[in-house]
DOFI-967851 format. One record per residue: residue in one letter; x, y, z of N, C-alpha, C in turn. Coordinates in steps of 0.1 Angstrom, whole numbers, plus 5000, padded with zeros to 4 digits. Example, Ala and Ser with C-alpha at 12.3 -4.5 7.8 and 13.67 -1.06 7.14 Angstrom:
DOFI-967851
A513249435078512349555078513249675078S512849785071513749895071512950005079
end
This chain:
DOFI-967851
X487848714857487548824865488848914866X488649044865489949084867490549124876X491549154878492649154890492149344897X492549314913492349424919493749464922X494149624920495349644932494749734936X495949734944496149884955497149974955X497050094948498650194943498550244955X500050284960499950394972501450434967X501550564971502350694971502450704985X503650714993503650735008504750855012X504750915015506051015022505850965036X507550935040507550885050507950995058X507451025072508051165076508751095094X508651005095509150935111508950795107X511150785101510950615098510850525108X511550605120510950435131509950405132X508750515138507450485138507050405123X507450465114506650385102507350225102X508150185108508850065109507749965111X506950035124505949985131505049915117X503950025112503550045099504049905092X504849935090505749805079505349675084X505249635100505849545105503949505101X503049555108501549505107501249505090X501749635085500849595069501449475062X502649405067503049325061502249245064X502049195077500749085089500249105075X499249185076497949225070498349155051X499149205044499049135032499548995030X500348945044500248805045499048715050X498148755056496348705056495748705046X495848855044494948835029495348825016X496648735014497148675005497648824994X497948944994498349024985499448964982X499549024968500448994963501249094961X502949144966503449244966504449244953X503649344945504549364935505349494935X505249614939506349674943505849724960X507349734964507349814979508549854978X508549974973509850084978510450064964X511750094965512950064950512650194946X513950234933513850334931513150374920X512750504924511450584912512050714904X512250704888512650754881511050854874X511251004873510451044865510251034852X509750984843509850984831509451114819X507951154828507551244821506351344831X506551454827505951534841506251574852X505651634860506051654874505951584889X504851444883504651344896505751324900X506051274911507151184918506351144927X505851034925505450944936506050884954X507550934951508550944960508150724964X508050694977508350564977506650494973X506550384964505350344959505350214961X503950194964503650044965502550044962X502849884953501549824945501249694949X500049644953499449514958498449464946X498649344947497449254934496849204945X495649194937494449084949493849054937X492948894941492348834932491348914925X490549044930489249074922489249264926X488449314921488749464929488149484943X487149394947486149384954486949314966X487849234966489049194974490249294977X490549364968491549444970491149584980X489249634976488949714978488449664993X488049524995488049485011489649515020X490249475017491849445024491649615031X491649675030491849835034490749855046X489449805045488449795057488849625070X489949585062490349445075490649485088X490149405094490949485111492549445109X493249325104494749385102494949485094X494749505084495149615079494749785086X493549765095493149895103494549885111X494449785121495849795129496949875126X497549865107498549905107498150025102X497050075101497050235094496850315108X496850205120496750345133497950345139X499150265129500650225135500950365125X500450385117501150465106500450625110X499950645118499450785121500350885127X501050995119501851085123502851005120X503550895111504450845106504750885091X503650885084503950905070502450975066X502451025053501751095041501350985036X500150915035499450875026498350885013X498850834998497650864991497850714987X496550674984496250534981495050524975X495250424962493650414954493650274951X492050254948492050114945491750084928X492449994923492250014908491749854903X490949874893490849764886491449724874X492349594872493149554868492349474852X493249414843492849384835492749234835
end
């Protein structure tokens, strides 16, 4: 079966409040076992005009798991820690 993530692209615009953010989404991918493969570090453009500015990528066992984690009440908790904290874009992708 193949692997689910979760890409997100975040502008952070109020780092203390987002601290908050940090503190529950972490809760949250520690329950539901994500697997954090990047959070934050630096982002080089290679080609184009994206800049994803700070990115983070989560593995979960299936897409159907990854695409659950986003509707959990921990993970709700930390998206109402993150309101008026940061810019969110976030997608769920299926992995190979």
């Amino acid at each position: 079966m193949p692997s689910g993530y979760i890409i997100a692209s975040v502008n952070v615009t109020n780092p203390e409040q987002y601290e908050e953010y940090r503190k529950w989404s972490s809760e949250a991918m520690r329950v539901h076992q994500a697997e954090v493969c990047i959070r934050g570090g630096k982002v080089e453009v290679l080609e184009g005009d994206w800049n994803p500015g700070r990115t983070v990528v989560l593995k979960f066992p299936s897409f159907e798991a990854a695409r659950a984690f986003y509707d959990t009440p921990e993970y709700q908790k930390a998206k109402a820690a993150r309101q008026g904290a940061a810019v969110m874009r976030m997608v769920c992708v299926e992995g190979v």
